[in-house]
C-alpha positions in Angstrom: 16.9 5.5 -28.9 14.2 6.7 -26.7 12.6 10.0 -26.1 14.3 10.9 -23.5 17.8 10.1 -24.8 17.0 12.4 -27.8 16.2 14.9 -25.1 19.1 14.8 -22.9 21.6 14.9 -26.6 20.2 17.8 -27.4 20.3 19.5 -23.9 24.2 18.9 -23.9 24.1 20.6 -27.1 22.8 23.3 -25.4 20.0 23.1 -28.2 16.9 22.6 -26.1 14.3 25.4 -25.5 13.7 26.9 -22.1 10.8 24.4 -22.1 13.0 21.5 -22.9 15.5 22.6 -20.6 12.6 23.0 -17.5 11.8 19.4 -18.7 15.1 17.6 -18.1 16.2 19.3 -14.7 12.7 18.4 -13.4 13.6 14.8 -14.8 17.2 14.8 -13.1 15.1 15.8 -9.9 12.6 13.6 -9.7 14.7 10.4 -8.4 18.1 9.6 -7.8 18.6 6.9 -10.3 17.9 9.9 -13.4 20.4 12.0 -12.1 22.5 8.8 -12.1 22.0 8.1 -15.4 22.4 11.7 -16.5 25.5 11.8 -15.1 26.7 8.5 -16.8 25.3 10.0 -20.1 27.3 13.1 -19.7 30.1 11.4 -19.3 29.5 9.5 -22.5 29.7 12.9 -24.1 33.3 12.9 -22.6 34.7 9.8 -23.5 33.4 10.5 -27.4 36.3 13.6 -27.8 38.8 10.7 -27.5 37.0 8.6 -30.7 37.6 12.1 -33.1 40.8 11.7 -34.5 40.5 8.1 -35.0 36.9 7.8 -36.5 36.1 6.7 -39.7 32.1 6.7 -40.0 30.3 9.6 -41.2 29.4 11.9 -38.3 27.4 14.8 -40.3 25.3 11.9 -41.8 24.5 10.6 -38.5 24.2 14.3 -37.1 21.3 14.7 -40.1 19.8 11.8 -38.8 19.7 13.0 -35.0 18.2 16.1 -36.0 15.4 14.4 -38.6 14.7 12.2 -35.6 14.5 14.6 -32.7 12.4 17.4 -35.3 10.6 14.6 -36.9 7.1 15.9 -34.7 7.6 19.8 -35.3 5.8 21.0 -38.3 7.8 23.4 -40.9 11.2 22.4 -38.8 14.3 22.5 -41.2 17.3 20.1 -40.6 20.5 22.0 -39.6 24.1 20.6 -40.1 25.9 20.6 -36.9 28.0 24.3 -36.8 31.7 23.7 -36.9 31.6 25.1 -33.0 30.0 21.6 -31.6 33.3 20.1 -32.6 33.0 16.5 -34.6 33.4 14.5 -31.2 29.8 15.7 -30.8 28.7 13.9 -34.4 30.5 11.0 -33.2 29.1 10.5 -29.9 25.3 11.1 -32.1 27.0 8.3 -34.0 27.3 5.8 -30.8 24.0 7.0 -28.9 21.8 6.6 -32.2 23.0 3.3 -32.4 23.0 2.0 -29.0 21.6 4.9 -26.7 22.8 5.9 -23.5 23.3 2.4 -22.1 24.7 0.8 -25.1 26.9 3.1 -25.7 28.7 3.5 -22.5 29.0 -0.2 -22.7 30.9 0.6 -26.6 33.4 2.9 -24.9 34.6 0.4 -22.2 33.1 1.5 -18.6 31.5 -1.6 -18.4 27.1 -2.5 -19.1 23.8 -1.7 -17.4 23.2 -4.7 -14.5 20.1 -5.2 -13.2 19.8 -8.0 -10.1 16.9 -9.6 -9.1 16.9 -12.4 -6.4 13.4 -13.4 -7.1 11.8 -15.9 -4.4 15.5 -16.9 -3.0 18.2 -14.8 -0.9 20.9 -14.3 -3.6 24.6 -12.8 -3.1 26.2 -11.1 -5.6 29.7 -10.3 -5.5 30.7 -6.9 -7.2 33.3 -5.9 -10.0 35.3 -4.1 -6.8 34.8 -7.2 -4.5 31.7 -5.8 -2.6 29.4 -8.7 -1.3 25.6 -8.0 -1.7 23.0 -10.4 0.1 19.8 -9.9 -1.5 16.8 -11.2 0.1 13.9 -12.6 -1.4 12.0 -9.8 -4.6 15.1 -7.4 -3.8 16.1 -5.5 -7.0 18.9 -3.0 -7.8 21.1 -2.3 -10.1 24.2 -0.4 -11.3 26.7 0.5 -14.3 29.6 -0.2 -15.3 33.1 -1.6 -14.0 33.3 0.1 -10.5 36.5 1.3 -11.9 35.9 4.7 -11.7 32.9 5.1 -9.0 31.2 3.2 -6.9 27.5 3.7 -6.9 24.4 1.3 -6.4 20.6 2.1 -6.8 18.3 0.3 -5.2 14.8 -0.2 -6.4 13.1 -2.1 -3.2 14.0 -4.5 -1.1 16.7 -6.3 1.7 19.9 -5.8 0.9 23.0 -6.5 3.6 25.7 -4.7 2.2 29.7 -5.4 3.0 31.8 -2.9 1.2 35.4 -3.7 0.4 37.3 -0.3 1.7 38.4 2.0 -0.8 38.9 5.6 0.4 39.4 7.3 -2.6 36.2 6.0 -4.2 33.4 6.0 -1.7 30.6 3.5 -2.0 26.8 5.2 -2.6 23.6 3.7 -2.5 20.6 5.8 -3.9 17.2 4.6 -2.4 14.2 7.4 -4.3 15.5 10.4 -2.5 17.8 9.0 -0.2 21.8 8.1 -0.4 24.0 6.3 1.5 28.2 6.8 1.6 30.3 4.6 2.8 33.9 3.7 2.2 34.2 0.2 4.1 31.6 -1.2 6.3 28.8 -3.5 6.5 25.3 -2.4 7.1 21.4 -3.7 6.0 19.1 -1.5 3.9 15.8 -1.5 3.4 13.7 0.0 1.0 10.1 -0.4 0.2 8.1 2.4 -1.5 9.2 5.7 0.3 10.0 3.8 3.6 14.1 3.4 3.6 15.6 1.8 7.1 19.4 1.4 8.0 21.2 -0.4 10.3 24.9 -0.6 11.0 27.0 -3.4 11.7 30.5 -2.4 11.5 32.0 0.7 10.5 30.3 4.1 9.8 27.8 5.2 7.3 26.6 8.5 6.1 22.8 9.2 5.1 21.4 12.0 3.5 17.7 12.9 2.8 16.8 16.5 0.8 19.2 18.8 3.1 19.9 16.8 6.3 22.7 14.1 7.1 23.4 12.0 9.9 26.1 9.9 10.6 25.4 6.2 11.7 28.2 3.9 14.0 27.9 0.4 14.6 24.3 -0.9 16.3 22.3 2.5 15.1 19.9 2.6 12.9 17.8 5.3 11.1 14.4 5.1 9.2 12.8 7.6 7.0 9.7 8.1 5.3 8.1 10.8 3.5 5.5 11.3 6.3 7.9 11.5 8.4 12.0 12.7 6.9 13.6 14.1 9.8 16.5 12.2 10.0 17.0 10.7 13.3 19.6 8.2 14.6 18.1 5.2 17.4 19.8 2.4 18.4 19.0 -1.1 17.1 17.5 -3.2 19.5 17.0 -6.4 18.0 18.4 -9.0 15.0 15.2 -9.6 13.4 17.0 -7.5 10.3 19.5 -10.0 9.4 16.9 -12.9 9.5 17.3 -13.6 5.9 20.9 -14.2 6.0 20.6 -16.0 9.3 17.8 -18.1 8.6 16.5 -17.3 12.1 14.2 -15.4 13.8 15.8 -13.8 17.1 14.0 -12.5 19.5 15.3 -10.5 22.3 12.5 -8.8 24.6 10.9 -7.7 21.4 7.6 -6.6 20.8 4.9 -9.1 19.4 4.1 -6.1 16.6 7.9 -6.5 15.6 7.9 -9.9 15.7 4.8 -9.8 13.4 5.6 -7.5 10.7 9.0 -9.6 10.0 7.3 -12.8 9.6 4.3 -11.1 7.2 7.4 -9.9 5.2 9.5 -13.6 5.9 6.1 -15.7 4.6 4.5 -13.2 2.6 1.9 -13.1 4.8 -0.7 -11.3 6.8 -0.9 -11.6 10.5 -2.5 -9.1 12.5 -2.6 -8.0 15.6 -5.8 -5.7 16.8 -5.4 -5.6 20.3 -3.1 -2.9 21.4 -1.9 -4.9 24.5 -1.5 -7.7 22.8 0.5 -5.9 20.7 2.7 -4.4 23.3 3.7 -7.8 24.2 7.1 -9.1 24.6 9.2 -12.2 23.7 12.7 -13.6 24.2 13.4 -16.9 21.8 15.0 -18.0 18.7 12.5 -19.2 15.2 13.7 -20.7 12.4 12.9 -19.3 8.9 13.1 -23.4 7.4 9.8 -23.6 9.9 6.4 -23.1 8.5 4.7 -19.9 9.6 2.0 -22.0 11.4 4.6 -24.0 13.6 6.2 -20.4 14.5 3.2 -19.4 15.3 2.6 -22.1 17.4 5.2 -21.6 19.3 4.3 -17.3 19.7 0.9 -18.7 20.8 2.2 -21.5 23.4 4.5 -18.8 25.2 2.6 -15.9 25.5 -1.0 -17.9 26.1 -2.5 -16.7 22.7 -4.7 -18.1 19.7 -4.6 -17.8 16.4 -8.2 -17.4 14.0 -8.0 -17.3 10.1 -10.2 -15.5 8.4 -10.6 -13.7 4.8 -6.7 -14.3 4.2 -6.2 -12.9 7.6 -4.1 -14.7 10.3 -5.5 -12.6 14.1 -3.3 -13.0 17.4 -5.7 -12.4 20.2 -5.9 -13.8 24.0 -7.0 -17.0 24.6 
């Protein structure tokens, strides 16, 4: 059971000091995925009052050992048996988070495991327990609990993810992306999330975003990006595909700007083309690129329509004017 487990038991036994209690609401604070985890730990707590009456293993045992654990670094602490006003279902849910912690255990009690995904170096799509289809692209990772039975919710940890939620207006769909969260009840939409950079773009249906104490509500072709540099949250309209090029396998460009057109293929090849020029930059293209080409023929195709070279140097790819 880690630290912080033994932290959170005791604050829902309302046995923490001020400190302690300062502690874990500046934990629950810090990032959407611990106030997601609290909340699945709390209701851990919940489920537990259902295991009293049937419970057979010794609870004020396992309650000795909570305390000798969580007091085991305080000098001159005595061990105290739980007080008759905690009600057992606390001992039994020590019982359970001892032995598993806060993961574990809500697995024990039947809501369903921890998942992480990872797609690695391929796009992978992962269907959901509620019928939700994920496409991940390439070094996405998220992850969520349990059985979707009861809520719907999703963090994402960085990446590309195209999102098409199966409609369900009684449990809404949220993705939590560091300090962002996305609702939805049934739509399709791309997010993306690197760092403290979070973009997303509609396709069908609408989506709600909210960042610290603002929302905005996004219909099909707008878009919103936010950053901490810069969180005001406001809606544009997308103006090109390049987005979807991971599911599409293509590159399409439609007037768009050669700094665009850039940054998606660094982030397609994992590579690092740059463009110093500002008017080079500010150049535009119409044409279609296929993601099964190599970076260098793609770029020879940039180069042949727009009359440009290309120079490596120092693991640097530079567009310039012929």
């Amino acid at each position: 059971m880690s630290t912080t487990d033994e932290l959170l038991v005791k604050f829902l036994l309302n046995e923490t000091s001020t400190e302690e209690n300062t502690e874990v609401q500046q934990w629950i604070d810090q990032d959407p995925a611990n106030k997601s985890y609290f909340e699945h730990f709390s209701r851990i707590w919940e489920t537990s009052k259902r295991l009293e009456r049937t419970s057979t293993v010794d609870e004020e045992a396992a309650w000795l050992k909570f305390k000798v654990k969580t007091t085991a670094n305080k000098p001159e602490t005595k061990v105290i048996p739980l007080k008759q006003k905690n009600y057992a279902w606390l001992k039994i849910a020590a019982v359970f988070l001892l032995a598993a912690g806060a993961w574990g255990a809500w697995s024990l009690f039947g809501e369903g495991s921890y998942v992480r995904v990872e797609a690695g170096q391929q796009v992978l799509v992962k269907t959901l327990p509620d019928g939700s289809v994920l496409t991940l692209n390439k070094r996405s990772v998220l992850s969520f609990v349990g059985n979707f039975k009861e809520h719907r919710s999703i963090h994402l940890q960085q990446g590309d993810v195209f999102f098409s939620v199966t409609p369900n207006k009684k449990k809404p769909f949220i993705i939590e992306a560091h300090k962002v969260a996305i609702k939805v009840v049934g739509t399709s939409f791309n997010v993306k999330h690197s760092g403290k950079q979070t973009e997303v773009i509609v396709e069908t249906g609408i989506v709600k975003v909210s960042y610290k104490n603002e929302q905005v509500e996004l219909h099909p072709g707008e878009k919103v990006s936010i950053s901490e540099e810069n969180d005001a949250l406001t809606k544009q309209q997308n103006t090109d595909q390049l987005y979807n090029y991971y599911r599409s396998r293509l590159f399409v460009l439609q007037n768009t700007s050669l700094s665009s057109a850039a940054t998606t293929l660094n982030d397609a090849y994992q590579a690092n083309v740059v463009i110093e020029d500002p008017k080079v930059q500010q150049l535009t293209l119409s044409t279609t690129l296929k993601l099964d080409n190599s970076l260098d023929y793609n770029l020879g195709i940039i180069c042949k329509s727009l009359n440009l070279k290309t120079t490596s140097s120092q693991g640097k790819i530079l567009l310039s004017n012929r």
